[in-house]
PDBQT receptor file of N, H, CA, C and O in Angstrom, charges set to zero:
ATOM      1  N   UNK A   1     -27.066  -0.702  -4.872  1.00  0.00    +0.000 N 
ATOM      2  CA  UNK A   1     -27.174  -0.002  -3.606  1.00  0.00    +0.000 C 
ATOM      3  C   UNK A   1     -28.439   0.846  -3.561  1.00  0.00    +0.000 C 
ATOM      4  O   UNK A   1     -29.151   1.014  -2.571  1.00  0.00    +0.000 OA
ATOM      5  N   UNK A   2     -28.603   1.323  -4.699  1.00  0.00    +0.000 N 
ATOM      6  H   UNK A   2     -28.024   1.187  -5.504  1.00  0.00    +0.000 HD
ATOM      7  CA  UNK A   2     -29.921   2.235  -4.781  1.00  0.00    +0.000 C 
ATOM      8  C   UNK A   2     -31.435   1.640  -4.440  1.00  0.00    +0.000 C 
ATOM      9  O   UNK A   2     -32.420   2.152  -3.908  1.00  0.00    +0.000 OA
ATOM     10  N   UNK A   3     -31.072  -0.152  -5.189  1.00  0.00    +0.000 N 
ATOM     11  H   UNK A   3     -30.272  -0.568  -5.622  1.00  0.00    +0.000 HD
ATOM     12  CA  UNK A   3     -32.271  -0.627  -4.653  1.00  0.00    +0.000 C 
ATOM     13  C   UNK A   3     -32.685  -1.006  -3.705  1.00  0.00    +0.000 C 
ATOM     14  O   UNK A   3     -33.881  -1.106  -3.432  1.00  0.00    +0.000 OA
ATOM     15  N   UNK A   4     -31.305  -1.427  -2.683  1.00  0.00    +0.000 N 
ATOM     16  H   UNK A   4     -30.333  -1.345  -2.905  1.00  0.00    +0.000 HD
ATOM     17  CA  UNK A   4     -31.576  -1.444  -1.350  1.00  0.00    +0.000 C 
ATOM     18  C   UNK A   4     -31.638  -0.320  -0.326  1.00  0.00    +0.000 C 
ATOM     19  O   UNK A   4     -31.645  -0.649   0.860  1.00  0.00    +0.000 OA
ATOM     20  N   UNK A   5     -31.694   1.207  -0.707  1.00  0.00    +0.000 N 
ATOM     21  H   UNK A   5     -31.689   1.475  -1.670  1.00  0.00    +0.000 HD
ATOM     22  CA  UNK A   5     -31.977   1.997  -0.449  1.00  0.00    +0.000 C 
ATOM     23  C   UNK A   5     -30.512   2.386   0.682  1.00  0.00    +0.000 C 
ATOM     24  O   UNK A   5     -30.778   3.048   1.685  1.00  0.00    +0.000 OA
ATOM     25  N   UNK A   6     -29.816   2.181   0.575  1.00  0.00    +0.000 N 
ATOM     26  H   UNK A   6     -29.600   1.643  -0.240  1.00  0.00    +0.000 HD
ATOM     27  CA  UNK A   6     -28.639   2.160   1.077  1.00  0.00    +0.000 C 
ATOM     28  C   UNK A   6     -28.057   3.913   0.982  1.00  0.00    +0.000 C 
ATOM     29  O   UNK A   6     -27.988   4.343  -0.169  1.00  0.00    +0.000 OA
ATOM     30  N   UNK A   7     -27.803   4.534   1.697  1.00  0.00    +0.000 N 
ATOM     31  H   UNK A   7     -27.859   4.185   2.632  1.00  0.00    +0.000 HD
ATOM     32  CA  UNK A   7     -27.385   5.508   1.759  1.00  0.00    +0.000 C 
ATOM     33  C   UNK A   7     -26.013   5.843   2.180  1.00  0.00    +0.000 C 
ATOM     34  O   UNK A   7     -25.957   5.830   3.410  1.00  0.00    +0.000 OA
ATOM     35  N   UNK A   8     -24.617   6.209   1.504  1.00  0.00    +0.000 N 
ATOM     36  H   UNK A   8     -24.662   6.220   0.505  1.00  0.00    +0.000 HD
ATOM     37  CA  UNK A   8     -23.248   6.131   2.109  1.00  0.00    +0.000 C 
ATOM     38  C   UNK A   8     -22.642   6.922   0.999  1.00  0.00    +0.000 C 
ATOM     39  O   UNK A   8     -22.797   6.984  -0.221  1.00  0.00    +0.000 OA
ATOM     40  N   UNK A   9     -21.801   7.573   2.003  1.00  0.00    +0.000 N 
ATOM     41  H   UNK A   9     -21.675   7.523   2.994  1.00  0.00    +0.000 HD
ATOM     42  CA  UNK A   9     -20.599   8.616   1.071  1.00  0.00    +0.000 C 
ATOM     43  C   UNK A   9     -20.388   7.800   0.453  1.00  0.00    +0.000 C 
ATOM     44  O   UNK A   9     -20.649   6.657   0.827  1.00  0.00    +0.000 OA
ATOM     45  N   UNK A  10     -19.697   8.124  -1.026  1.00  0.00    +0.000 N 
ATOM     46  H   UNK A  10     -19.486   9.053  -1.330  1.00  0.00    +0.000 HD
ATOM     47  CA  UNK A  10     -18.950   7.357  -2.082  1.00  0.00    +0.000 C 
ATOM     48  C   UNK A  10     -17.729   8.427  -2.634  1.00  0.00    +0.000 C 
ATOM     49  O   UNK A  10     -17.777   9.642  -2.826  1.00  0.00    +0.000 OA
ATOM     50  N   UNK A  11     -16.682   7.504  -2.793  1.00  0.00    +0.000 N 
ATOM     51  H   UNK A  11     -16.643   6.517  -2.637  1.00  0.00    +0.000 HD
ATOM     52  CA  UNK A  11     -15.647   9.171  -3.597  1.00  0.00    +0.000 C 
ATOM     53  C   UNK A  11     -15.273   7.995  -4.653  1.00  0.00    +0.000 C 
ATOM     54  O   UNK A  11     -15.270   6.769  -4.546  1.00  0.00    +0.000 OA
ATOM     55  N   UNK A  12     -14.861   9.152  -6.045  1.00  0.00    +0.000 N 
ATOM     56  H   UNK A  12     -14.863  10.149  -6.132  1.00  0.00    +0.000 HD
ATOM     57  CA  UNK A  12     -14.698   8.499  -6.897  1.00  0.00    +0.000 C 
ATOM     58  C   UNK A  12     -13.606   9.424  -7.086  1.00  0.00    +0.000 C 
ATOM     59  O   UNK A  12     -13.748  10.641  -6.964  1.00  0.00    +0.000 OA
ATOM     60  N   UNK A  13     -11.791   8.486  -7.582  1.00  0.00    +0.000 N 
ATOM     61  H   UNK A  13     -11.675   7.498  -7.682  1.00  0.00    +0.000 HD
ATOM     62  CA  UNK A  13     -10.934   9.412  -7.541  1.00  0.00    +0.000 C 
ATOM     63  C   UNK A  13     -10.676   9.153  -9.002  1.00  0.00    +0.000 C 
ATOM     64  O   UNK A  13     -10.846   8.053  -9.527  1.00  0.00    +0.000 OA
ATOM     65  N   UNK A  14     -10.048  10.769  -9.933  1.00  0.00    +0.000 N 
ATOM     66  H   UNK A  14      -9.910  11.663  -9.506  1.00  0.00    +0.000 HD
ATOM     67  CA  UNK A  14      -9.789  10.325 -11.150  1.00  0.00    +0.000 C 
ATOM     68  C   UNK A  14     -10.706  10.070 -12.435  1.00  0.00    +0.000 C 
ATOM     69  O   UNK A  14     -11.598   9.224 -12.386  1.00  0.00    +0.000 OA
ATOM     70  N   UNK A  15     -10.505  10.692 -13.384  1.00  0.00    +0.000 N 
ATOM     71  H   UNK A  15      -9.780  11.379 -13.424  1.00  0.00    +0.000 HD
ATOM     72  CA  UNK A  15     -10.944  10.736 -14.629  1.00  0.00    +0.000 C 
ATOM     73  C   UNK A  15     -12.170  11.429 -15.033  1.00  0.00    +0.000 C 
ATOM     74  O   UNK A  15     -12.705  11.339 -16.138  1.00  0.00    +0.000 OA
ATOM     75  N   UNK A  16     -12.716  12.396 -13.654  1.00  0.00    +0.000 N 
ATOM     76  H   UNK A  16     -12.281  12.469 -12.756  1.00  0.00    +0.000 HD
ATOM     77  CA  UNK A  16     -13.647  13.264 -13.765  1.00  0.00    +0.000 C 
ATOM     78  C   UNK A  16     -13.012  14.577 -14.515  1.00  0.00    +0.000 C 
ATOM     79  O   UNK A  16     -11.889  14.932 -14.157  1.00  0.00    +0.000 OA
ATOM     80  N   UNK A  17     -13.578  15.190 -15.375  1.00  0.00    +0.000 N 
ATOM     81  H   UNK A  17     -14.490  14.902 -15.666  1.00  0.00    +0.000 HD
ATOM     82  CA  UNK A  17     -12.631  16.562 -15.322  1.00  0.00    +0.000 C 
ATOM     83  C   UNK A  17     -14.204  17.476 -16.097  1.00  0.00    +0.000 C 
ATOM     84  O   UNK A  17     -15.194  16.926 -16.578  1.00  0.00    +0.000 OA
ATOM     85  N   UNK A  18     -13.926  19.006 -15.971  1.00  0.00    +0.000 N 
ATOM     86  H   UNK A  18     -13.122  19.453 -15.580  1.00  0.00    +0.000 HD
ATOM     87  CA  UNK A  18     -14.785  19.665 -16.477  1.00  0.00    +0.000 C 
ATOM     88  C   UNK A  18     -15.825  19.522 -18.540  1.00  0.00    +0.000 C 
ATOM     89  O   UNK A  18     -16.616  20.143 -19.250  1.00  0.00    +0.000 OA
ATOM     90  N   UNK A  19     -15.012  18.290 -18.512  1.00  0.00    +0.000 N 
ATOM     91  H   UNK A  19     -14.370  17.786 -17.934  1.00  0.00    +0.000 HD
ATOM     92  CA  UNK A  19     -15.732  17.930 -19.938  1.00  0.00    +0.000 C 
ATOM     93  C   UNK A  19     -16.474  16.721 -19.740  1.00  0.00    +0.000 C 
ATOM     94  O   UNK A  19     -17.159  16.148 -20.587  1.00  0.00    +0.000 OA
ATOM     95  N   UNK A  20     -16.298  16.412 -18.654  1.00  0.00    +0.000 N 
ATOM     96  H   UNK A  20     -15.741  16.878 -17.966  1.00  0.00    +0.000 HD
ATOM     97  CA  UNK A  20     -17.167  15.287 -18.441  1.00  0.00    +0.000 C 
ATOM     98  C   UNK A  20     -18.122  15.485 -17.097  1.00  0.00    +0.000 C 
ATOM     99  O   UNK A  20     -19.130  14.778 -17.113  1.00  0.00    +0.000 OA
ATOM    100  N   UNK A  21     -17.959  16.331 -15.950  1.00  0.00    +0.000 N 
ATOM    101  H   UNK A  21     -17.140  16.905 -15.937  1.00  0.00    +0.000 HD
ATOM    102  CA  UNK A  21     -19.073  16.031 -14.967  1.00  0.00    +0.000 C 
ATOM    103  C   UNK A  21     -20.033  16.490 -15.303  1.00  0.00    +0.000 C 
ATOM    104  O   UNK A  21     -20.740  16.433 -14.296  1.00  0.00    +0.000 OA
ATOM    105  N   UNK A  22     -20.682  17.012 -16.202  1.00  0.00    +0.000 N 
ATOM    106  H   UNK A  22     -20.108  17.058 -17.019  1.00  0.00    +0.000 HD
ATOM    107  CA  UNK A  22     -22.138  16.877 -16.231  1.00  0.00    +0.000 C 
ATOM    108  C   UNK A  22     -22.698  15.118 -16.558  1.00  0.00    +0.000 C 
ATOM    109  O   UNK A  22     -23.625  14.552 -15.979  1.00  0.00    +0.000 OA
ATOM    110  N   UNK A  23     -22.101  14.732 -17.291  1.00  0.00    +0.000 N 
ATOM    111  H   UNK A  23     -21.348  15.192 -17.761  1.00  0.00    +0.000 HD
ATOM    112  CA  UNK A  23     -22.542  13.043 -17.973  1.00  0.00    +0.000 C 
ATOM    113  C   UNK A  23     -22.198  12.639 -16.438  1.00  0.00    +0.000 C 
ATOM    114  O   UNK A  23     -23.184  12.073 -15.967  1.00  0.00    +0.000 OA
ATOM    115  N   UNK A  24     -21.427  12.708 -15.750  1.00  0.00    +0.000 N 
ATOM    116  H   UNK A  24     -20.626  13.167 -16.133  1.00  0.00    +0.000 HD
ATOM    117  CA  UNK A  24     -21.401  11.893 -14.400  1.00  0.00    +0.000 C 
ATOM    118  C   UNK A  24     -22.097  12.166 -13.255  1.00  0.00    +0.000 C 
ATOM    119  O   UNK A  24     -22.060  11.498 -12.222  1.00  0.00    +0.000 OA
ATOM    120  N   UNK A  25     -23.219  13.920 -13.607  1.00  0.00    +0.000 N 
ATOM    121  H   UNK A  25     -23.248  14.463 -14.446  1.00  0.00    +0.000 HD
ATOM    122  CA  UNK A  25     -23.774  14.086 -12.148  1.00  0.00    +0.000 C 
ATOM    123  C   UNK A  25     -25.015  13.173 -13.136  1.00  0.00    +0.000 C 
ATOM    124  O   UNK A  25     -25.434  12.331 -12.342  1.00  0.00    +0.000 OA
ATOM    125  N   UNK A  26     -25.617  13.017 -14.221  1.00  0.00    +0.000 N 
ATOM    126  H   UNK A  26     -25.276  13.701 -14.866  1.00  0.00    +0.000 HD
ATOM    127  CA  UNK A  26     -26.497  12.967 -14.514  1.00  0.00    +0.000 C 
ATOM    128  C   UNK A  26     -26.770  10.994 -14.415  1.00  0.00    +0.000 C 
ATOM    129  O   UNK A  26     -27.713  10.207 -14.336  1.00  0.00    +0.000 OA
ATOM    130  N   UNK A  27     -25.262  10.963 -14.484  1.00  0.00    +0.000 N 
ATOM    131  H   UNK A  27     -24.496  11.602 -14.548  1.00  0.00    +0.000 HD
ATOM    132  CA  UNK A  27     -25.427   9.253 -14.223  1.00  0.00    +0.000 C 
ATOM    133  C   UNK A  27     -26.103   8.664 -12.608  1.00  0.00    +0.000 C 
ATOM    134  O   UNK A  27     -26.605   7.603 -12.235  1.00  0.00    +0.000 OA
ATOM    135  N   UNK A  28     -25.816   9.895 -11.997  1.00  0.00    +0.000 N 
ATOM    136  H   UNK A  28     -25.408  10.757 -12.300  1.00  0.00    +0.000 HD
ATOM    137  CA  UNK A  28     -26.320   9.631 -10.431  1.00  0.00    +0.000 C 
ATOM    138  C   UNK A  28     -25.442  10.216  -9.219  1.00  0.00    +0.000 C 
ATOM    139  O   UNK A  28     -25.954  10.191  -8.099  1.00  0.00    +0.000 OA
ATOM    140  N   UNK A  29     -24.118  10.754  -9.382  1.00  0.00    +0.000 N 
ATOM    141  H   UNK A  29     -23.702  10.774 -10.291  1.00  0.00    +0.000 HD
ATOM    142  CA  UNK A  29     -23.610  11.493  -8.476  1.00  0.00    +0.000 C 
ATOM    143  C   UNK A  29     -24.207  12.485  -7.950  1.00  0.00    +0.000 C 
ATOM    144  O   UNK A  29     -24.986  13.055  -8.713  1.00  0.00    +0.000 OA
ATOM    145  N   UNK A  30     -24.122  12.898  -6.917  1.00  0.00    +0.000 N 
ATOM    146  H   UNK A  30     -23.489  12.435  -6.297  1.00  0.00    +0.000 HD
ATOM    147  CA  UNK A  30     -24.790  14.229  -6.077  1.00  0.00    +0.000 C 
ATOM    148  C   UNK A  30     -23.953  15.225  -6.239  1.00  0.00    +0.000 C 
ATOM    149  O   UNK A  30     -24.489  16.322  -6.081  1.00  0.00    +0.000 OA
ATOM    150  N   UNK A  31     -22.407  15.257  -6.594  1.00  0.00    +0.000 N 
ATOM    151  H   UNK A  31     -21.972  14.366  -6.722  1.00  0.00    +0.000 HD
ATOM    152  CA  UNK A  31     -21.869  16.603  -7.193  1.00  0.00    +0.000 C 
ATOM    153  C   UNK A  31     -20.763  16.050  -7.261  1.00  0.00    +0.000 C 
ATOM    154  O   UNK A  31     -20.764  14.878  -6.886  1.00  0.00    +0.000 OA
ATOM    155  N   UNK A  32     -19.398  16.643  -7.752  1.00  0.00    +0.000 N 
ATOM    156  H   UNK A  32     -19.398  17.595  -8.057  1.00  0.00    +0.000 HD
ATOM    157  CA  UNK A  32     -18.511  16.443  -7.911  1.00  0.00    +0.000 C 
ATOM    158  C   UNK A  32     -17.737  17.907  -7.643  1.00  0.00    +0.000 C 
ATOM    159  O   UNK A  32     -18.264  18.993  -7.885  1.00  0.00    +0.000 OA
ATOM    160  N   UNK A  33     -16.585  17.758  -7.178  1.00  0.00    +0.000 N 
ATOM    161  H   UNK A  33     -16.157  16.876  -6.981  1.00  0.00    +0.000 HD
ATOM    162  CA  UNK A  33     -15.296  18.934  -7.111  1.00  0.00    +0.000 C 
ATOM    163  C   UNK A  33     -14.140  18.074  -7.540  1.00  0.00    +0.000 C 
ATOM    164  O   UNK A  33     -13.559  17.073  -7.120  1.00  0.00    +0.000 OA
ATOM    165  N   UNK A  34     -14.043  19.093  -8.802  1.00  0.00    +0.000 N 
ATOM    166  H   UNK A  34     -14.515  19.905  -9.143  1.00  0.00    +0.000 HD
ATOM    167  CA  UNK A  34     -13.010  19.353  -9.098  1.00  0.00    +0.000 C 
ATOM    168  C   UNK A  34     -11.525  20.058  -8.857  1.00  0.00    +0.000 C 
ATOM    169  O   UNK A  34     -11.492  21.288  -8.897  1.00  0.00    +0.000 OA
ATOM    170  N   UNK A  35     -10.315  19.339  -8.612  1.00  0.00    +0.000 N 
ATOM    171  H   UNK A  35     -10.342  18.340  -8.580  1.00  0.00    +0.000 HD
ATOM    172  CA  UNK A  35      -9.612  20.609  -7.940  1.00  0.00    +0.000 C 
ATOM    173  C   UNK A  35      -7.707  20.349  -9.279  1.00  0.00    +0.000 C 
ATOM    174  O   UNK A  35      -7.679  19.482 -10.152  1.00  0.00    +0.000 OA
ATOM    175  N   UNK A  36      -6.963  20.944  -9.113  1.00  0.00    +0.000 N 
ATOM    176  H   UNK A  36      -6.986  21.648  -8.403  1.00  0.00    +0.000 HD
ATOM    177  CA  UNK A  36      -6.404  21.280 -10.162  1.00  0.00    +0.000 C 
ATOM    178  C   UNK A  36      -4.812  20.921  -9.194  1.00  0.00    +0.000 C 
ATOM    179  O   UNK A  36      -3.715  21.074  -9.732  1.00  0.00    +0.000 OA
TER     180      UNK A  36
C-alpha cells in the first residue's frame, strides 16, 4: 500500500500492549491506543 501511495485508516485489533508498541510504531503505525 505504501508503494502505491495509498493513504487509509487501518485498525489493528489485539496483541498490541505497552511492551510492545514501540516495535509496532517503529514498524510503521502512526500511533497506537491502548485501552484496558
Amino acid at each position: 500500500m505504501r508503494d502505491a501511495n495509498l493513504s487509509i485508516p487501518m485498525v489493528g485489533i489485539g496483541g498490541i500492549d505497552e511492551q510492545n508498541a514501540e516495535s509496532v510504531i517503529r514498524a510503521g503505525a502512526n500511533g497506537v491506543s491502548l485501552s484496558h
